[in-house]
mmCIF file as gemmi writes it, N, C-alpha and C atoms, coordinates in Angstrom:
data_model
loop_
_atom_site.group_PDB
_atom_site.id
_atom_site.type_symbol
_atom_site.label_atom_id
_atom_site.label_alt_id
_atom_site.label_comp_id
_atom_site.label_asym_id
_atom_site.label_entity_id
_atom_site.label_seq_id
_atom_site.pdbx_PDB_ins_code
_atom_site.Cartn_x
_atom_site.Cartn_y
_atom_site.Cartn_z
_atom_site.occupancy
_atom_site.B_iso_or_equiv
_atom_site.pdbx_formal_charge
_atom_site.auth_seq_id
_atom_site.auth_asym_id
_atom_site.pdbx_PDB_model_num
ATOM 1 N N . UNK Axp A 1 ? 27.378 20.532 27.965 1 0 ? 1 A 1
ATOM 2 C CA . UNK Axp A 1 ? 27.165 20.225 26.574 1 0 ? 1 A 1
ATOM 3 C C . UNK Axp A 1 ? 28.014 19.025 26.147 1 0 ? 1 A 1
ATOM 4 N N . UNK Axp A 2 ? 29.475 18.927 26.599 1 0 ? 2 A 1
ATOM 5 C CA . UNK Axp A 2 ? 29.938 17.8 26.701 1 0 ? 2 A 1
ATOM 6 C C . UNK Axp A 2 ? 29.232 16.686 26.96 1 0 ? 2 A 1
ATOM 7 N N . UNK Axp A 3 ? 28.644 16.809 28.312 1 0 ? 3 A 1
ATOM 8 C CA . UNK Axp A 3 ? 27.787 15.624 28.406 1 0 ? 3 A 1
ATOM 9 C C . UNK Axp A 3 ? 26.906 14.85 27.705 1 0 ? 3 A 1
ATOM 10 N N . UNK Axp A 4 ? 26.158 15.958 27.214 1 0 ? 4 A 1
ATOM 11 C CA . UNK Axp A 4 ? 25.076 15.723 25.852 1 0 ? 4 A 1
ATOM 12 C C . UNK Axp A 4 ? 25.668 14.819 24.747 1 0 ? 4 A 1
ATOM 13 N N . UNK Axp A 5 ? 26.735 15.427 24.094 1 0 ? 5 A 1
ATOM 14 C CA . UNK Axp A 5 ? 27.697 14.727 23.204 1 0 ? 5 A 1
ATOM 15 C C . UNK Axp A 5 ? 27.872 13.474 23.586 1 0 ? 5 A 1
ATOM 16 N N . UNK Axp A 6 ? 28.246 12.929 24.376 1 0 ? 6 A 1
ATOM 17 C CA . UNK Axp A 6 ? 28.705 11.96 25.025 1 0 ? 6 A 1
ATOM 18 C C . UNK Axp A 6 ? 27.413 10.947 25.151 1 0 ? 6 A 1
ATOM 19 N N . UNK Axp A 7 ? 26.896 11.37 25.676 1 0 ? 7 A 1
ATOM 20 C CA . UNK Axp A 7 ? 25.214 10.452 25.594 1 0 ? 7 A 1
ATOM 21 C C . UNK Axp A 7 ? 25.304 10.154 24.077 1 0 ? 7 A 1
ATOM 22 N N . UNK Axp A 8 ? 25.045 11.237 23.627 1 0 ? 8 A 1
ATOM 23 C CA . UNK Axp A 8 ? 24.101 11.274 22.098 1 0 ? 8 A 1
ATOM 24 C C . UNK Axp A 8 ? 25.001 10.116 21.116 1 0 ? 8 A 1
ATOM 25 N N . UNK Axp A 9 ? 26.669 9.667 21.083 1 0 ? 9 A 1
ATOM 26 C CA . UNK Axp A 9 ? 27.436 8.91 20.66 1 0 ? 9 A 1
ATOM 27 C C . UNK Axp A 9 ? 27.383 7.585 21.358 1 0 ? 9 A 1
ATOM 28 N N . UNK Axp A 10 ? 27.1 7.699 22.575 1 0 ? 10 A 1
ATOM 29 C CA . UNK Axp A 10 ? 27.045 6.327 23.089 1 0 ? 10 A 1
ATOM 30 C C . UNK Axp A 10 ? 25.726 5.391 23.208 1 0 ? 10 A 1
ATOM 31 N N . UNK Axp A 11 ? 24.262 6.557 22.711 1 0 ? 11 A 1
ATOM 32 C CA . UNK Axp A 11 ? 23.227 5.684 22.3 1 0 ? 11 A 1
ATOM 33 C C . UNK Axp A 11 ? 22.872 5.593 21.069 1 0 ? 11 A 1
ATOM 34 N N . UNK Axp A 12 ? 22.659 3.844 21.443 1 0 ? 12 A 1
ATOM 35 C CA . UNK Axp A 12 ? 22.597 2.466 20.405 1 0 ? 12 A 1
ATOM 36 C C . UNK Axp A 12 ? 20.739 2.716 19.955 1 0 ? 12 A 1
ATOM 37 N N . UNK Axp A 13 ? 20.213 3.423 20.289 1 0 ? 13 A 1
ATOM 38 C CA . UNK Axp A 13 ? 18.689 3.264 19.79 1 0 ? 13 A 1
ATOM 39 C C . UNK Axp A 13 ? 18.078 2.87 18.245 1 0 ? 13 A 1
ATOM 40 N N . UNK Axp A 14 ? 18.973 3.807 17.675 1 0 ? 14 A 1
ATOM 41 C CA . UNK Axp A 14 ? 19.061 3.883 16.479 1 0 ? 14 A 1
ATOM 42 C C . UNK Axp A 14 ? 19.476 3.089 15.711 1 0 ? 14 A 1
ATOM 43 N N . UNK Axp A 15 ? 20.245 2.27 16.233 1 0 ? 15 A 1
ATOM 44 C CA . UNK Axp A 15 ? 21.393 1.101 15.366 1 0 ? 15 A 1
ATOM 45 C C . UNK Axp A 15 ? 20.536 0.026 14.601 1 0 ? 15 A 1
ATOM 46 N N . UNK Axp A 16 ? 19.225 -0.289 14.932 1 0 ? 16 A 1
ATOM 47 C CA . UNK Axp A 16 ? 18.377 -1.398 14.94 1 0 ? 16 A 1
ATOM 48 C C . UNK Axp A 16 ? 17.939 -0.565 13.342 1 0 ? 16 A 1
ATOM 49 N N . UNK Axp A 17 ? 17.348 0.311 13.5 1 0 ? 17 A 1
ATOM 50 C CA . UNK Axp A 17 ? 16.36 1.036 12.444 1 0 ? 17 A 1
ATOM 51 C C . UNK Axp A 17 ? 17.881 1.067 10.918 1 0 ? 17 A 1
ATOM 52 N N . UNK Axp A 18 ? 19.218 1.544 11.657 1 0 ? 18 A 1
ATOM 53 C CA . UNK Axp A 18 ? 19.787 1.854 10.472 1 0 ? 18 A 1
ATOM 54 C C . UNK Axp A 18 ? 20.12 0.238 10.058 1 0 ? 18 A 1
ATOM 55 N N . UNK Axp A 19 ? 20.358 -0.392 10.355 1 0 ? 19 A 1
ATOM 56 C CA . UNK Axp A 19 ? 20.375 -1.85 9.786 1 0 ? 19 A 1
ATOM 57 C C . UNK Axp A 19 ? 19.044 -2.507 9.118 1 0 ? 19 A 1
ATOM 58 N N . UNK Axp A 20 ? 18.085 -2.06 9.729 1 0 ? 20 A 1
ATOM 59 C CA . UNK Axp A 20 ? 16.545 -2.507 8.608 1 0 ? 20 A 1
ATOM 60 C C . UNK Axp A 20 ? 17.187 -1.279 7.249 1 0 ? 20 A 1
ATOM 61 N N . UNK Axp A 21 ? 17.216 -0.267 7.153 1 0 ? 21 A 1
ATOM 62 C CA . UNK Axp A 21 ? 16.931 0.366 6.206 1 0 ? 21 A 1
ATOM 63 C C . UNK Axp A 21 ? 18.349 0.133 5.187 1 0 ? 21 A 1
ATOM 64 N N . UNK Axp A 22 ? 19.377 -0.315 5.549 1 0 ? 22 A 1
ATOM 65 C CA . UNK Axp A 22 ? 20.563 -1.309 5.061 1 0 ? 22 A 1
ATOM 66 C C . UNK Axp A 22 ? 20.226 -2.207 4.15 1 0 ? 22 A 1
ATOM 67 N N . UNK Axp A 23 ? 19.152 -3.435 5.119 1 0 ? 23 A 1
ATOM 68 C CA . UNK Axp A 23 ? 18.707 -4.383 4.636 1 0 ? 23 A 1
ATOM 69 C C . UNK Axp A 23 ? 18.109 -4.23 3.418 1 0 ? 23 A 1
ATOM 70 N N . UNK Axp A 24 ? 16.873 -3.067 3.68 1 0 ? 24 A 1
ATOM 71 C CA . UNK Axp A 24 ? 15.559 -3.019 2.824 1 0 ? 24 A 1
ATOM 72 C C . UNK Axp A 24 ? 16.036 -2.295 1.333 1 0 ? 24 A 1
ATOM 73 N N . UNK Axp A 25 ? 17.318 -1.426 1.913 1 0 ? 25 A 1
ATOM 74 C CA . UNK Axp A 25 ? 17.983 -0.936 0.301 1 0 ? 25 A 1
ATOM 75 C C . UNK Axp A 25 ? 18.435 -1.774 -0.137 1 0 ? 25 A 1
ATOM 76 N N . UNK Axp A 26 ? 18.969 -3.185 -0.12 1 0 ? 26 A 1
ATOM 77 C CA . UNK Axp A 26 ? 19.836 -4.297 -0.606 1 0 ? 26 A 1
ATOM 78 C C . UNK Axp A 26 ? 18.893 -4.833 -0.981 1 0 ? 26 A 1
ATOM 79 N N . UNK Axp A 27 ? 18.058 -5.382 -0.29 1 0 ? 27 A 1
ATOM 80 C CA . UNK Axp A 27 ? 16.646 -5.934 -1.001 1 0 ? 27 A 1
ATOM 81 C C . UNK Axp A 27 ? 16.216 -5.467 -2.552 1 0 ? 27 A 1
ATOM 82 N N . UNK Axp A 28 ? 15.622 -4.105 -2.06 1 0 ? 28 A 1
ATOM 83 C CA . UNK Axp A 28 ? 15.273 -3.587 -3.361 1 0 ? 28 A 1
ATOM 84 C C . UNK Axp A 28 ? 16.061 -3.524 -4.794 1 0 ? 28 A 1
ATOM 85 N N . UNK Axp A 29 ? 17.463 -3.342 -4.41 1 0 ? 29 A 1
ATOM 86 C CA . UNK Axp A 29 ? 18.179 -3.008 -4.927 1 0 ? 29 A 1
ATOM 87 C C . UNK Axp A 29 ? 18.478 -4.557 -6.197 1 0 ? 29 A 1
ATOM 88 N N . UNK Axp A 30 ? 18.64 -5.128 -5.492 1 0 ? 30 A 1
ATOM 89 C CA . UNK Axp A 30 ? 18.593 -7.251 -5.664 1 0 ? 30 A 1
ATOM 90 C C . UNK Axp A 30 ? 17.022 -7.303 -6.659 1 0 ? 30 A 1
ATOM 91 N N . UNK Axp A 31 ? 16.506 -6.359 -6.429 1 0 ? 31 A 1
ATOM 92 C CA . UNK Axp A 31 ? 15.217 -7.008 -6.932 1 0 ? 31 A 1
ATOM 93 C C . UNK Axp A 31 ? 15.192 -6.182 -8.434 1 0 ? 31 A 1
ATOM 94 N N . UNK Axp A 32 ? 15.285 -4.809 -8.217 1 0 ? 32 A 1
ATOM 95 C CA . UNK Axp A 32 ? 15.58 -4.035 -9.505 1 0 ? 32 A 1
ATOM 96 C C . UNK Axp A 32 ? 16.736 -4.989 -10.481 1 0 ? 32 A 1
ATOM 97 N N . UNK Axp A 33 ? 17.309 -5.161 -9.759 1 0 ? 33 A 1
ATOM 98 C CA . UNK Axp A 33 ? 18.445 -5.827 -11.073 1 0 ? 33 A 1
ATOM 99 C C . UNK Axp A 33 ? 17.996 -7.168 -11.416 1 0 ? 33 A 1
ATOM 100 N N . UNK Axp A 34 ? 16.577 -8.179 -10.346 1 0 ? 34 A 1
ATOM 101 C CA . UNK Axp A 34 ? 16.373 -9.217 -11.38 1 0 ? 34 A 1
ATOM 102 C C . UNK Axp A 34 ? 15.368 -8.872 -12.637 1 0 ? 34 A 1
ATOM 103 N N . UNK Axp A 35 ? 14.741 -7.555 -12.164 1 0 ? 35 A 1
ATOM 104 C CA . UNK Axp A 35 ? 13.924 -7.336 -12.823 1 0 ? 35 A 1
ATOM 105 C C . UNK Axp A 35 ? 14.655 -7.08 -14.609 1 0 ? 35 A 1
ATOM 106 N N . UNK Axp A 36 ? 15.754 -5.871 -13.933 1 0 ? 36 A 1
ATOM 107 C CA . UNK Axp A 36 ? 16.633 -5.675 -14.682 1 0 ? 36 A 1
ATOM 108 C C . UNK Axp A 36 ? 16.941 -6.695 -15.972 1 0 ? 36 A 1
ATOM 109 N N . UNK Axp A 37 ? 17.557 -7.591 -15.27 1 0 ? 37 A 1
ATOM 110 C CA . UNK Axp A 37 ? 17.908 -9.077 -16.011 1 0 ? 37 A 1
ATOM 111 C C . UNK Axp A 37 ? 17.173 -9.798 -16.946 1 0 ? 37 A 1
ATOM 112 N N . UNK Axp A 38 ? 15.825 -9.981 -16.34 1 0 ? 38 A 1
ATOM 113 C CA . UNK Axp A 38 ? 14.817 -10.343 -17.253 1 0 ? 38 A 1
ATOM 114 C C . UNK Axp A 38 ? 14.128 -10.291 -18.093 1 0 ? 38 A 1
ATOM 115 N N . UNK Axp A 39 ? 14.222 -8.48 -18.34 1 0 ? 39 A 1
ATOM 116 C CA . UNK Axp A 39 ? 13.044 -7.534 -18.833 1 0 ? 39 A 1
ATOM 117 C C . UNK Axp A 39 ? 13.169 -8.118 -20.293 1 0 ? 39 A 1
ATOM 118 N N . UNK Axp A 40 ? 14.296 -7.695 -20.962 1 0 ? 40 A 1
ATOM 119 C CA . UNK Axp A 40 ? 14.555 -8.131 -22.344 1 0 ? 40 A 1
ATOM 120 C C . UNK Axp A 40 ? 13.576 -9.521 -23.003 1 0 ? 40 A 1
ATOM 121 N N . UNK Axp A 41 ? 13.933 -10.252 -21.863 1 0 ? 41 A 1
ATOM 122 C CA . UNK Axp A 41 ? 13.298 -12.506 -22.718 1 0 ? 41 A 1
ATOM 123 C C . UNK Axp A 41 ? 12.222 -11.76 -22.177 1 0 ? 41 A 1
ATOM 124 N N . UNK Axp A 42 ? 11.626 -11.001 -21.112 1 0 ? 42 A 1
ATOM 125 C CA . UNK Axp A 42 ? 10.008 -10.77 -20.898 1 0 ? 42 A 1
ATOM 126 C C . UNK Axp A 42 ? 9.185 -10.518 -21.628 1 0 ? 42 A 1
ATOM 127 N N . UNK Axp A 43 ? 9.969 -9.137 -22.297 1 0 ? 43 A 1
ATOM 128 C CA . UNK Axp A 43 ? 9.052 -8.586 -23.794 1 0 ? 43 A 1
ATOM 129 C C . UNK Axp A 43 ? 9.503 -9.318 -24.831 1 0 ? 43 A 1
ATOM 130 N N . UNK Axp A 44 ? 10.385 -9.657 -24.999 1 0 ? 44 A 1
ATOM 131 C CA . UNK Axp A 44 ? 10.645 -10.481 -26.613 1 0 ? 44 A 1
ATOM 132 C C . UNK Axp A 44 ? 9.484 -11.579 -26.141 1 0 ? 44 A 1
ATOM 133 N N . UNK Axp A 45 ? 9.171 -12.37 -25.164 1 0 ? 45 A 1
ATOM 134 C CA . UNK Axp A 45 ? 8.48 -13.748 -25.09 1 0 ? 45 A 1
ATOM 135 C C . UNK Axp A 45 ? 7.117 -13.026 -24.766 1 0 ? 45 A 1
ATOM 136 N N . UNK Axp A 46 ? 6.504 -11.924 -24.626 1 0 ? 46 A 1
ATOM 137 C CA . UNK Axp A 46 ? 5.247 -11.179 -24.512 1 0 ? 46 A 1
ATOM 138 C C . UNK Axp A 46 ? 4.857 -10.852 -26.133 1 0 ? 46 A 1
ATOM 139 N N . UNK Axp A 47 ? 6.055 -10.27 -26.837 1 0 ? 47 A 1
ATOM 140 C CA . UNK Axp A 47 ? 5.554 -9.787 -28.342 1 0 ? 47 A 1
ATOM 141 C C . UNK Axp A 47 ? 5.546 -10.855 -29.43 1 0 ? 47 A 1
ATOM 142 N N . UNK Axp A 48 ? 6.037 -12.198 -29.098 1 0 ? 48 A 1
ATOM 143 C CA . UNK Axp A 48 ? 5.576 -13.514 -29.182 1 0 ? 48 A 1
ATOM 144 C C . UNK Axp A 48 ? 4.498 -14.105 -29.33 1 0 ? 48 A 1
ATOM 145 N N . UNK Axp A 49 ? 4 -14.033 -28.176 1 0 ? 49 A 1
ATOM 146 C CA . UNK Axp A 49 ? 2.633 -14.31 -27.447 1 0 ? 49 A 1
ATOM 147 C C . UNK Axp A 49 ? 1.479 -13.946 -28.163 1 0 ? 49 A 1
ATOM 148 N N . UNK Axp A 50 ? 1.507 -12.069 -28.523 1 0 ? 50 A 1
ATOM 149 C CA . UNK Axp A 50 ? 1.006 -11.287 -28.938 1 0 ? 50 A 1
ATOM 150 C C . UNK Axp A 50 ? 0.439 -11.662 -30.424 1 0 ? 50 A 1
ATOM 151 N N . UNK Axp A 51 ? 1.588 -11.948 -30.953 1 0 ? 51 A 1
ATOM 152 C CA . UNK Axp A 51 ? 1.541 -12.091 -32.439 1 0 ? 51 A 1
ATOM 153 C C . UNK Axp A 51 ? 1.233 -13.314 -32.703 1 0 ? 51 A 1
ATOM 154 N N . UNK Axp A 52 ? 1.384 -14.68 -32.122 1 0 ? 52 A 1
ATOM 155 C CA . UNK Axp A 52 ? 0.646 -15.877 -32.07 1 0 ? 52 A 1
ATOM 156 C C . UNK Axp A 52 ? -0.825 -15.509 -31.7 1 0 ? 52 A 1
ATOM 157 N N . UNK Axp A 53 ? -1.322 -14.825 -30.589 1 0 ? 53 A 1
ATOM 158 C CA . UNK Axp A 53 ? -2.486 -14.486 -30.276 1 0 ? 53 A 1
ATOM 159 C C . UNK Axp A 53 ? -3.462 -14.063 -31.55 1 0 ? 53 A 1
ATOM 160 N N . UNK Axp A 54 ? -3.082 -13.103 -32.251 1 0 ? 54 A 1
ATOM 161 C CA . UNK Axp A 54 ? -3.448 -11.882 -33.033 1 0 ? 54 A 1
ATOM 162 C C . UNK Axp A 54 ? -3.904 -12.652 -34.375 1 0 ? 54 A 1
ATOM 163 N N . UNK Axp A 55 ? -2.635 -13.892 -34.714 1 0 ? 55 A 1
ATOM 164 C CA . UNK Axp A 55 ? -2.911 -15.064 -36.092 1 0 ? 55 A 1
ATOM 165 C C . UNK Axp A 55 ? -3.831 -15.705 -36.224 1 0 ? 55 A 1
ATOM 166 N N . UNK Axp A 56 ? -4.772 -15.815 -34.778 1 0 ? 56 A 1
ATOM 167 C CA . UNK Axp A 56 ? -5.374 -17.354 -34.849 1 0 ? 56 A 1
ATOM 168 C C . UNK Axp A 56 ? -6.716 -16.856 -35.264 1 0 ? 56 A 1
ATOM 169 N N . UNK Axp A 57 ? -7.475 -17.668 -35.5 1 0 ? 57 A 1
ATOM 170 C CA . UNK Axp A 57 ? -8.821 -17.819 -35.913 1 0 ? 57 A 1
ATOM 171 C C . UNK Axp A 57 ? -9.514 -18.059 -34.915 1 0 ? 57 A 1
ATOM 172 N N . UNK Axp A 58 ? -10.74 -17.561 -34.712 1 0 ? 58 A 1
ATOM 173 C CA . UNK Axp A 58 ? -11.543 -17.759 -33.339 1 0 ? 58 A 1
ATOM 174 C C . UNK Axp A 58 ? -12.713 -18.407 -34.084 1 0 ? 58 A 1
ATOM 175 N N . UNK Axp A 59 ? -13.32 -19.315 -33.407 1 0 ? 59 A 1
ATOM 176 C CA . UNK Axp A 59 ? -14.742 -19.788 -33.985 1 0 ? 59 A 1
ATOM 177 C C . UNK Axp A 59 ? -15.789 -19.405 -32.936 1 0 ? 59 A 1
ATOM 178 N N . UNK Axp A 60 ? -16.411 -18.247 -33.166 1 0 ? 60 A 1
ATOM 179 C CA . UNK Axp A 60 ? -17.498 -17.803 -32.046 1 0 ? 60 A 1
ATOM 180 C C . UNK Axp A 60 ? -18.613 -18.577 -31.984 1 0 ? 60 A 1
ATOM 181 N N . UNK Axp A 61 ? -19.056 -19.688 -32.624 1 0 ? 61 A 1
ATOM 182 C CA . UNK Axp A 61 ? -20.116 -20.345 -32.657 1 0 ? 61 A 1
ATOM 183 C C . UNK Axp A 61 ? -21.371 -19.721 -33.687 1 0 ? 61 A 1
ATOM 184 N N . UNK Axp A 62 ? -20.757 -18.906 -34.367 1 0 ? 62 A 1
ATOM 185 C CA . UNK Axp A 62 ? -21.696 -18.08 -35.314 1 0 ? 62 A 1
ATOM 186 C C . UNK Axp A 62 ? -21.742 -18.655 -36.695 1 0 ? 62 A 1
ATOM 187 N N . UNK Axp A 63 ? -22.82 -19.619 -36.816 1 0 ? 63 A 1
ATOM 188 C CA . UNK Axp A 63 ? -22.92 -20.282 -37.839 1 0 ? 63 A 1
ATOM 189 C C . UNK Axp A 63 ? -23.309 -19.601 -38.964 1 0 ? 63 A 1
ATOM 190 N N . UNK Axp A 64 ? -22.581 -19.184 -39.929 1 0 ? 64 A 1
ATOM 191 C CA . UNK Axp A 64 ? -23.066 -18.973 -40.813 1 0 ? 64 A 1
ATOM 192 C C . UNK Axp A 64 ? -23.44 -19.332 -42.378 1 0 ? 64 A 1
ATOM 193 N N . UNK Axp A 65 ? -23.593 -20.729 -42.374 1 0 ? 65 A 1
ATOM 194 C CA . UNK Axp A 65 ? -23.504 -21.221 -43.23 1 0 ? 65 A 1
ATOM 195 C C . UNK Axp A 65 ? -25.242 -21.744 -43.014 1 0 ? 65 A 1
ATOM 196 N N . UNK Axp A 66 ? -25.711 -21.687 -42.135 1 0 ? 66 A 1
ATOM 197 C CA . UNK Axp A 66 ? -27.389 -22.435 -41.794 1 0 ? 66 A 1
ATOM 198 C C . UNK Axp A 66 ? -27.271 -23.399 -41.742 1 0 ? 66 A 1
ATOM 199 N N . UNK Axp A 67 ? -26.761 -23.975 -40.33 1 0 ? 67 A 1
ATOM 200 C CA . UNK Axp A 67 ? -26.088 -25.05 -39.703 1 0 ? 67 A 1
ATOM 201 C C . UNK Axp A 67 ? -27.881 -25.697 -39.092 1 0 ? 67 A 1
ATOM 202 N N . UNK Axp A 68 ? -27.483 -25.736 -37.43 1 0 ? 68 A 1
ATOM 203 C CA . UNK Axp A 68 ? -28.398 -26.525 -36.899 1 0 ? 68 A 1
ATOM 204 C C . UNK Axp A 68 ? -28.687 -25.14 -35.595 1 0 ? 68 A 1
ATOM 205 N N . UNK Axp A 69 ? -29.045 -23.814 -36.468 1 0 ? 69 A 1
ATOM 206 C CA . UNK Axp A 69 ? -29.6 -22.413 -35.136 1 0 ? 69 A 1
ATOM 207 C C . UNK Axp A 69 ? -30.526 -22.825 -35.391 1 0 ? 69 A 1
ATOM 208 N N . UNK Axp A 70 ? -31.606 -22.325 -34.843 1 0 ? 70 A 1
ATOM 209 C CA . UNK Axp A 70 ? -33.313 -22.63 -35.35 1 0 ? 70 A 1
ATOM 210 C C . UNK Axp A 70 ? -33.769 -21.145 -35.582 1 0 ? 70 A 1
């Protein structure tokens, strides 16, 4: 059983996989916080947008004054 132990500490198989999943939590992690960072100017410059959108006047081409429809 000693022996077993001894194997099981001295193989590296694993070492590869725990360093991707190192990586891939730092990643994510980097990415939540730009998201983080941004969110605030995102929606203030979205409910912006919104409310410029919402003001304007659209001209659908619907003459209603008895323009030149036939």
């Amino acid at each position: 059983m000693l022996t077993r132990f001894k194997d099981f500490l001295e193989d590296e198989d694993g070492a590869v996989t725990v360093d991707w999943v190192v990586l891939t939590a730092a990643i994510v992690g980097l990415g939540v916080a730009a998201v983080d960072t941004v969110e605030e100017g995102i929606n203030a410059l979205a409910s912006d947008i919104a409310t410029e959108i919402s003001t304007k006047i659209v001209d659908n081409g619907d003459d209603a004054g008895g323009g030149n429809n036939p």
